[in-house]
C-alpha positions as CSV (number, residue, x, y, z in Angstrom):
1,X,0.0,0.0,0.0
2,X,1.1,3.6,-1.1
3,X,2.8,5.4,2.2
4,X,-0.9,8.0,2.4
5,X,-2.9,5.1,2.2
6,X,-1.1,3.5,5.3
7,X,-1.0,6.9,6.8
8,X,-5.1,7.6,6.2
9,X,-5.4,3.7,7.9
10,X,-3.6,4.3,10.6
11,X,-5.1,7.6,11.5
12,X,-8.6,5.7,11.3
13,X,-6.9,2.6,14.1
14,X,-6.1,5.5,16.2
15,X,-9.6,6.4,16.2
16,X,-11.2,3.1,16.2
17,X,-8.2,2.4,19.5
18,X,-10.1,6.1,21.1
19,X,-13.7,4.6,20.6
20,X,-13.0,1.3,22.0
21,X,-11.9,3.0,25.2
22,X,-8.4,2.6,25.1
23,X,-7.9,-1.2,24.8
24,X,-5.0,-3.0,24.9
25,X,-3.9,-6.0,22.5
26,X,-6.4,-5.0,19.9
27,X,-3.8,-3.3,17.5
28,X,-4.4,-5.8,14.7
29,X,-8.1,-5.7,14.8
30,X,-8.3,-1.9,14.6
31,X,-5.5,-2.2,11.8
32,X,-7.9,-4.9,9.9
33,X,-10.9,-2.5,10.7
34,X,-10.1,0.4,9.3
35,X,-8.8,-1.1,6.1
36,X,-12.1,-2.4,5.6
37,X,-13.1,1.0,6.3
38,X,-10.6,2.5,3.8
39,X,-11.8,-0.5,1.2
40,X,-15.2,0.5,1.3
41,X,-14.9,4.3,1.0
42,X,-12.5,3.7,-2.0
43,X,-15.8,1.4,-3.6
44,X,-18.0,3.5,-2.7
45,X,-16.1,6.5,-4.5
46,X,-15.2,4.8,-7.3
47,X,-19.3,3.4,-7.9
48,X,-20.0,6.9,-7.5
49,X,-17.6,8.1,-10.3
50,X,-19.4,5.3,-12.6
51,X,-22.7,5.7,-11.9
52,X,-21.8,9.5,-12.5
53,X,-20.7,8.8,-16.1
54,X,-23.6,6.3,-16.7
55,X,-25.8,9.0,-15.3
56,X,-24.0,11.6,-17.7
57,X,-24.5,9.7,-20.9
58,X,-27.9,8.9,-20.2
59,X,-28.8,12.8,-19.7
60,X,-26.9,13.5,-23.1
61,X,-28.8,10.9,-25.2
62,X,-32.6,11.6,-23.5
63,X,-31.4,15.4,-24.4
64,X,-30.8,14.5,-28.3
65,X,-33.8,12.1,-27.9
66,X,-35.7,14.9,-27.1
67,X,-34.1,16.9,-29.5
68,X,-35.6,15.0,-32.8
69,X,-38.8,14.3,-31.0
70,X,-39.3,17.6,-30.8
71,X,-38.0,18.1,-34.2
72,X,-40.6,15.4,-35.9
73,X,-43.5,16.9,-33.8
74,X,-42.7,20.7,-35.7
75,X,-42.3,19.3,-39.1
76,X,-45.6,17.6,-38.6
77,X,-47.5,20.3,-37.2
78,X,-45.8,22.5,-40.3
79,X,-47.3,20.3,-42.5
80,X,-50.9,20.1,-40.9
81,X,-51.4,23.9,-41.3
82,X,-50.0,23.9,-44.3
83,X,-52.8,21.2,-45.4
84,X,-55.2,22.8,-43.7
85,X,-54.5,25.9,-46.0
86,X,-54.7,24.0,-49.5
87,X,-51.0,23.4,-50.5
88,X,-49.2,20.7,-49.9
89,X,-45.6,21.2,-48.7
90,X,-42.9,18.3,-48.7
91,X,-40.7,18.9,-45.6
């Protein structure tokens, strides 16, 4: 592990070691606990970042979805009135 990632860890033992109330002889299980901890933060961030970009191409597309829909619906409702009025227009 990278020397901040150790570093971030043990911080978070030092703080699980506070919470327990001081307790001796449980070094390696606050060790173990926090990088469980760290392992789970760095998951969570990195579903985050994907669902982010899944989320992001998913706005783009319904955007140019939207886009020709809205496109068909005006070249229809241009060639209605234009019906409606006797001449025929090809769009």
């Amino acid at each position: 592990m990278g020397k901040l990632q150790d570093r971030e860890i043990a911080e978070l033992a030092y703080e699980l070691y506070e919470k327990s109330g001081w307790a001796q002889g449980k070094d390696e299980e606050h060790w173990l606990e926090a990088e469980r901890v760290m392992e789970a933060r760095s998951s969570a961030k990195k579903a985050a970042r994907a669902a982010a970009k899944t989320t992001g191409k998913t706005a783009k597309s319904t955007k140019t979805a939207a886009a020709k829909s809205k496109k068909k619906t005006v070249k229809k409702s241009a060639k209605k009135s234009t019906e409606k009025e006797g001449a025929k227009v090809t769009l």
